[in-house]
C-alpha positions as CSV (number, residue, x, y, z in Angstrom):
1,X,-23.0,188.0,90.1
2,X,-24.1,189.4,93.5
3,X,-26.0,186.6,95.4
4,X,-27.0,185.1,92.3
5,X,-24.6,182.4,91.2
6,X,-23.4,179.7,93.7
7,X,-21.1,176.1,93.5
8,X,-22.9,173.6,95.7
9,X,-20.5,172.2,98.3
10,X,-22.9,170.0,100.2
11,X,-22.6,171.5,103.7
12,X,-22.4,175.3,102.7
13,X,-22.8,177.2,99.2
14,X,-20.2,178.6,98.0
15,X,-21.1,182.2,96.8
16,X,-19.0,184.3,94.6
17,X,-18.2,187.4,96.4
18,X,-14.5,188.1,97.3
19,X,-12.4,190.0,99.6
20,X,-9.6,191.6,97.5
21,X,-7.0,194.1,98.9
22,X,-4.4,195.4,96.0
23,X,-0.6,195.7,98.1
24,X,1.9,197.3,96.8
25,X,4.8,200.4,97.4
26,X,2.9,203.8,97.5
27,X,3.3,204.7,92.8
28,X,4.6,201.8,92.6
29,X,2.0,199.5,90.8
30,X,-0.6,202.2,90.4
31,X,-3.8,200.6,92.1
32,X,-5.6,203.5,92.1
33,X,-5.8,203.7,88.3
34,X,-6.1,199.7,88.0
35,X,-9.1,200.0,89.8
36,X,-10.6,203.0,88.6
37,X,-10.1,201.1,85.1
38,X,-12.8,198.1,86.2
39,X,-15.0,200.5,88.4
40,X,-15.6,202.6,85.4
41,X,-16.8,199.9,83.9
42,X,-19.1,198.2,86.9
43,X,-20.4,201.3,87.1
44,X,-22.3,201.2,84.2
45,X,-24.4,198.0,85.1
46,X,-27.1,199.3,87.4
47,X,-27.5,196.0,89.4
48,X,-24.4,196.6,91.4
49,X,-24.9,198.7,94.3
50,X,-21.4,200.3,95.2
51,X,-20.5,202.0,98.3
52,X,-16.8,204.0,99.1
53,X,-15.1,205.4,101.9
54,X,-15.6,205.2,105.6
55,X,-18.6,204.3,107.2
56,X,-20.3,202.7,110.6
57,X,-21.5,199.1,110.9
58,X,-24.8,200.2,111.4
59,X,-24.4,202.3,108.0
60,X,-23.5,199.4,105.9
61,X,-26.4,197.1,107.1
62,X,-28.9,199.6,106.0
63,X,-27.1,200.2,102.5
64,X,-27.8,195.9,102.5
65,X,-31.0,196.0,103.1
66,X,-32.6,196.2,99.4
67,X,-34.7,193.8,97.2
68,X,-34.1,192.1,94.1
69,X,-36.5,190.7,91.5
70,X,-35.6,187.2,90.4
71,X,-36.4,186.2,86.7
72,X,-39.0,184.2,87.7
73,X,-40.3,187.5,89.0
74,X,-40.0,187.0,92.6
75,X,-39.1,190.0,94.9
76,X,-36.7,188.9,97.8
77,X,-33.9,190.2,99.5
78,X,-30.8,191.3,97.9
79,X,-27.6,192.0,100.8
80,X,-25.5,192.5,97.7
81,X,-22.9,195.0,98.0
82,X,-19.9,196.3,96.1
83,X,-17.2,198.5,98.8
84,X,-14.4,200.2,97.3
85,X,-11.7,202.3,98.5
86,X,-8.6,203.4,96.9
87,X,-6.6,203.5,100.2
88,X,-7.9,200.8,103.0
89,X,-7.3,203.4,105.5
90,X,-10.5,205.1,104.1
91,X,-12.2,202.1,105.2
92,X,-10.7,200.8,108.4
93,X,-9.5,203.6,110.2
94,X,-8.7,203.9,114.0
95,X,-12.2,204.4,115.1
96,X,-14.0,202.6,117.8
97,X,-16.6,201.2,115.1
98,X,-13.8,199.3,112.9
99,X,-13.6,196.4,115.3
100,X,-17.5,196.0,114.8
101,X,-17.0,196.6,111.0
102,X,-14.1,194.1,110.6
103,X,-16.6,191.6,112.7
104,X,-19.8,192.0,110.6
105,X,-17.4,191.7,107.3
106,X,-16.3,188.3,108.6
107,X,-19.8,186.9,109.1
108,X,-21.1,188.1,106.1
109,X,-18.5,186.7,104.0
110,X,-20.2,183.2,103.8
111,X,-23.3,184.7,102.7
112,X,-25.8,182.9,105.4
113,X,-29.4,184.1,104.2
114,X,-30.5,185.4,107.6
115,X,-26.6,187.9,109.9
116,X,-28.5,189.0,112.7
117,X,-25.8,191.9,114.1
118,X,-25.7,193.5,117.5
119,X,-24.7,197.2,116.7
120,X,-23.8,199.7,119.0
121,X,-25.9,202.3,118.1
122,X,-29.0,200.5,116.9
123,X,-28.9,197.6,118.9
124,X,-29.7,194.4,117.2
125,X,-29.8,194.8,113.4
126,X,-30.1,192.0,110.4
127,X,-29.3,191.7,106.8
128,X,-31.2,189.0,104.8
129,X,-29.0,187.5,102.1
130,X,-25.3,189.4,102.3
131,X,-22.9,189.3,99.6
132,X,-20.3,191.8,100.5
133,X,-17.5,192.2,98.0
134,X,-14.4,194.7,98.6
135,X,-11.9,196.0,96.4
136,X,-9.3,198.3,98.0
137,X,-5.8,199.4,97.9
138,X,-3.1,199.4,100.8
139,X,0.5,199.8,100.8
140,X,2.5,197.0,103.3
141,X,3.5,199.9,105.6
142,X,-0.5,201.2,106.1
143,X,-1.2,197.2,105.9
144,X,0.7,197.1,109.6
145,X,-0.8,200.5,110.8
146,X,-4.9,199.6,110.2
147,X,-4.4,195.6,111.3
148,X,-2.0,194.2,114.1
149,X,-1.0,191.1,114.5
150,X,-3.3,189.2,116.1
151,X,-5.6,189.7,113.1
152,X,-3.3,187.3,110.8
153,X,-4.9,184.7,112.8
154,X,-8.8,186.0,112.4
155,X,-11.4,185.1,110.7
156,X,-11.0,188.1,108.6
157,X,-7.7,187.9,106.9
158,X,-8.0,184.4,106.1
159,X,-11.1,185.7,103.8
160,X,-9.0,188.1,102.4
161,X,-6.8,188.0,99.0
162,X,-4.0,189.9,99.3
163,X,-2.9,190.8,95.8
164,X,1.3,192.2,96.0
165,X,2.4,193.2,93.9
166,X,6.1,195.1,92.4
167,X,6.8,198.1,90.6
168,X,7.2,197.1,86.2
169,X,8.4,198.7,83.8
170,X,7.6,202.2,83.7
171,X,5.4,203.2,80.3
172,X,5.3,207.6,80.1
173,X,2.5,207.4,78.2
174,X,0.0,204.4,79.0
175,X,-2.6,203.2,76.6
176,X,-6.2,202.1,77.1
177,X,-8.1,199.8,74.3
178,X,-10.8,201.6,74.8
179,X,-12.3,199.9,71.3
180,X,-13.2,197.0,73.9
181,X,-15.1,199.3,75.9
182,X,-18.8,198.3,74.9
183,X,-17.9,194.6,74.4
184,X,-17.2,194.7,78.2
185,X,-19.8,196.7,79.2
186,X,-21.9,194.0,77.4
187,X,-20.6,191.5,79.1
188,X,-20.2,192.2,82.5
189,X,-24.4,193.1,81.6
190,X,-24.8,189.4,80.9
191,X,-23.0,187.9,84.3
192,X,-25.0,190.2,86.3
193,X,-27.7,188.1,84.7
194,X,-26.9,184.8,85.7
195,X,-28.9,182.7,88.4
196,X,-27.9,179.9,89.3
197,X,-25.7,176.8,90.7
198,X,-22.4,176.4,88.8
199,X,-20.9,172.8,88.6
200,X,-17.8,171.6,88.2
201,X,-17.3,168.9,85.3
202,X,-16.7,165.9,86.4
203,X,-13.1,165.5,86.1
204,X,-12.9,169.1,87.6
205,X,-14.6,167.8,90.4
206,X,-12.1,164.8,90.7
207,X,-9.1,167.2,90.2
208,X,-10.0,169.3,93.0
209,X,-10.8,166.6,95.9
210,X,-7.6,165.3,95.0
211,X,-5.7,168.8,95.3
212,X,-7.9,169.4,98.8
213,X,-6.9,166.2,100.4
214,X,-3.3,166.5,99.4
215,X,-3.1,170.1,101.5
216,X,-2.6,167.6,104.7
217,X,0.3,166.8,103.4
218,X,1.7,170.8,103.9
219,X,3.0,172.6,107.0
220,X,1.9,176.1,106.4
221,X,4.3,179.0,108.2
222,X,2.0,179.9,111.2
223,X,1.3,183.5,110.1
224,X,-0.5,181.8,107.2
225,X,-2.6,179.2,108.5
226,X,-5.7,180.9,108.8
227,X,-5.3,181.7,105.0
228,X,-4.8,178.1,104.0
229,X,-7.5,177.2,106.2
230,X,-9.7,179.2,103.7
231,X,-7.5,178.0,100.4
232,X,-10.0,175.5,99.0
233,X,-12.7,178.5,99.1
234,X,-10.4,180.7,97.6
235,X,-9.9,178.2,94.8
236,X,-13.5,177.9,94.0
237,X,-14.4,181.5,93.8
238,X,-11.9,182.6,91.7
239,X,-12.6,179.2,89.5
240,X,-16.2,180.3,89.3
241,X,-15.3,183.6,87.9
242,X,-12.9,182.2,85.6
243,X,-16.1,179.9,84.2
244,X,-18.5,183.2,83.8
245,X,-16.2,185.3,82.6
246,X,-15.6,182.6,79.7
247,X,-19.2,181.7,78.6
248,X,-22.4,181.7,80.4
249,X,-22.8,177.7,80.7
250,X,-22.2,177.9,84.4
251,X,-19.4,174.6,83.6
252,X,-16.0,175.2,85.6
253,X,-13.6,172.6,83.5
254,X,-10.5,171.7,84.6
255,X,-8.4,174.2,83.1
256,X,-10.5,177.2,84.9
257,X,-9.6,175.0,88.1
258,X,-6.0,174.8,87.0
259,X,-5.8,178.7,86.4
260,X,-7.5,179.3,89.6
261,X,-5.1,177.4,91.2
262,X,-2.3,179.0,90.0
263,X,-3.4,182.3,90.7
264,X,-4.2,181.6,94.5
265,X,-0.6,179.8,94.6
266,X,0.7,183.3,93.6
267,X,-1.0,185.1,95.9
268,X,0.5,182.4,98.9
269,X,3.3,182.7,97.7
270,X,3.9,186.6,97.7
271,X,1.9,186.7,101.3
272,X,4.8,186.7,103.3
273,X,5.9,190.2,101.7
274,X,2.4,191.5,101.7
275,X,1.9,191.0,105.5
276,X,5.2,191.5,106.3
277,X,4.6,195.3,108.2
278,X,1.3,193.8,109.7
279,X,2.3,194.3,113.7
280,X,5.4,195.6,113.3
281,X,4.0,199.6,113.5
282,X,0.9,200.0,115.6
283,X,1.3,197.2,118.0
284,X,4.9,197.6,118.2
285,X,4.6,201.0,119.3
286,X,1.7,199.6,122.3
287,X,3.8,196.8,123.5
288,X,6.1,199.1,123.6
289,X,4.0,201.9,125.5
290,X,2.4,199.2,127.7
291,X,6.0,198.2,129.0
292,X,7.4,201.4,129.9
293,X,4.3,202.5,131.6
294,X,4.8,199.0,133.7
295,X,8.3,199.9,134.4
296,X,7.7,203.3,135.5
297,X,6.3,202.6,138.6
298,X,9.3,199.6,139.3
299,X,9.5,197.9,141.5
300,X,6.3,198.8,142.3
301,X,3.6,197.0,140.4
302,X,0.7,198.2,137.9
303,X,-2.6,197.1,138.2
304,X,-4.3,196.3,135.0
305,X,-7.2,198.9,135.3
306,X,-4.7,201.3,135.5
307,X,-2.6,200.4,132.8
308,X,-5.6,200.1,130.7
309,X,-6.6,203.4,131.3
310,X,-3.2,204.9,129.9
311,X,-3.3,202.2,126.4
312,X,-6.6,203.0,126.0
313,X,-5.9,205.8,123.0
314,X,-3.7,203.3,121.9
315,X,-6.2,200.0,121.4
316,X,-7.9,200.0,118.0
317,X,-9.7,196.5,118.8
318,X,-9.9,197.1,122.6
319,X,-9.5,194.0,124.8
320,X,-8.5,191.4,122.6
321,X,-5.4,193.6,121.4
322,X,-4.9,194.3,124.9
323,X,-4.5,190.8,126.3
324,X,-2.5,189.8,122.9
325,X,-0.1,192.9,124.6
326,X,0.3,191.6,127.9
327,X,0.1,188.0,127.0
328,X,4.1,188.7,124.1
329,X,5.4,190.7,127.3
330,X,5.3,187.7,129.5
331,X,6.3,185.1,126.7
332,X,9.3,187.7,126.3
333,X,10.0,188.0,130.2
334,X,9.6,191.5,130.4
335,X,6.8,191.7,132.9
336,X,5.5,189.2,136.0
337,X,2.0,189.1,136.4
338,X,0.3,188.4,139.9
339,X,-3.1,189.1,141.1
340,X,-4.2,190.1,144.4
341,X,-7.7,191.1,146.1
342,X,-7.4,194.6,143.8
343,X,-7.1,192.3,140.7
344,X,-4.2,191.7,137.9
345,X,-1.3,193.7,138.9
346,X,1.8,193.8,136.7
347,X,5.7,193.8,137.4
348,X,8.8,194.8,135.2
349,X,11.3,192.4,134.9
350,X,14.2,194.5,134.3
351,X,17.6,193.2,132.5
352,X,20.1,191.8,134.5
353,X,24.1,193.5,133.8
């Protein structure tokens, strides 16, 4: 649907791109083939630009910056983009550039028409019209190495549906209809198509301010909040490509609500596995780092240019990670922090026997 096909929300559009990371054991569910399944498939409908594997900020913004004609035979802008990766890591590795990557992919998410982008190689950069989608894999173990904790809280993750998912039954031999091959490929050649505003019925419309206010009324856990923040958006996408991929009279009813709802429910309620390992590898091994280093010079202290000088290998989003470090080592009381005319030194607090 690309940047085609929108539900009018009053304040904001809501577009239909999506943020979808697959989670699951390493075999386990097989999300490499899963995706290769659909890909083959998308692949075959030359309006969607695709793009894999790793690349710079600067690199995606000039993939973005193509043109469309309109069926009323308008050229304009078309941001539209498709990433895919069968392992995340492919995309967000541990290079300097992922913070600036994981930053532009936040702000593009709404799909504003005009992300103006201050790169580090190119300087200021813009994109008319983004509509990023990703699809990627991840097991919960890489999950914790590419994002530490303070990014449950970001902008980012609450954009993103993390799809867990358990090993089935195993099947040796695993079929493929492939007799509905061309019926797809006719299909998903329609949707790409459409232009448009989709509306909800009105007793959709109804059904969902009434689910939206009652949220109020729920306490998410705190590791979730950003994602629930985000729900009601969630809810909508995935509604609006449960409406398309049912008929082409851009109508969401109430019962493509009601199965959108369930299937954002599912993925809350499996969240708590899927983001289980997030922190508990990278930045358990830096707070870790960051605290010996500080007791290594007891009872002398450690001034904070100097400390940062010795994590600095060890920061994939550079300052923020590293105050989010120093800030859970003096809610833990393992270090003192004082400052003096040299700046913010640090102290070990070492256990009393």
């Amino acid at each position: 649907m690309r940047r085609n096909v929108f539900i009018n929300r009053g304040a904001y559009h809501v577009w239909p791109n999506q943020y979808v990371f697959l989670i699951a054991k390493s075999g386990g569910c097989k999300k490499s083939g899963a995706m290769e399944l659909g890909m083959d498939l998308i692949d075959t409908i030359k309006e969607i630009h695709t793009v894999g594997g790793k690349m710079t900020t600067e690199g995606l913004m000039d993939t973005m910056n193509r043109a469309t004609i309109d069926p009323n035979g308008v050229v304009k802008p078309d941001g539209s983009i498709l990433i895919q990766a069968d392992e995340l890591a492919y995309l967000f590795g541990k290079s300097a550039y992922v913070g600036d990557l994981i930053t532009f992919l936040t702000a593009a998410y709404t799909g504003k028409s005009k992300l103006d982008f201050l790169t580090r190689n190119k300087g200021l950069c813009q994109v008319r019209n983004p509509c990023p989608s990703i699809l990627a894999g991840s097991t919960p173990e890489q999950l914790g190495e590419i994002f530490p904790t303070m990014t449950l809280a970001s902008g980012f993750m609450a954009r993103v549906l993390l799809v867990y998912g358990e090993r089935g039954i195993r099947v040796p031999k695993p079929e493929v209809d492939r007799g509905m091959e061309d019926a797809l490929i006719h299909d998903l050649g329609c949707i790409a198509k459409l232009h448009g505003e989709v509306q909800l019925t009105p007793e959709a419309d109804q059904m969902f301010d009434k689910w939206y206010m009652s949220l109020d009324e729920k306490t998410p856990p705190k590791d979730l909040e950003s994602f629930y923040e985000r729900k009601h958006d969630h809810v909508l996408k995935t509604a609006l490509v449960m409406s398309v991929a049912e008929s082409d009279n851009m109508i969401i009813t109430v019962e493509h609500l009601a199965s959108a709802l369930a299937a954002i429910d599912n993925i809350e309620h499996h969240l708590p596995a899927a983001i289980a390992h997030i922190g508990s590898t990278q930045q358990a091994n830096a707070v870790d780092f960051a605290e010996n280093m500080i007791r290594s010079v007891y009872p002398e202290s450690m001034g904070h240019s100097v400390l940062l000088r010795r994590m600095y290998k060890r920061l994939t989003y550079g300052k923020s990670e590293m105050d989010e470090l120093i800030s859970m080592l003096e809610g833990q009381g393992k270090i003192k922090i004082t400052a003096d005319r040299s700046g913010v030194r640090y102290t070990a607090i070492l256990d009393k026997k």
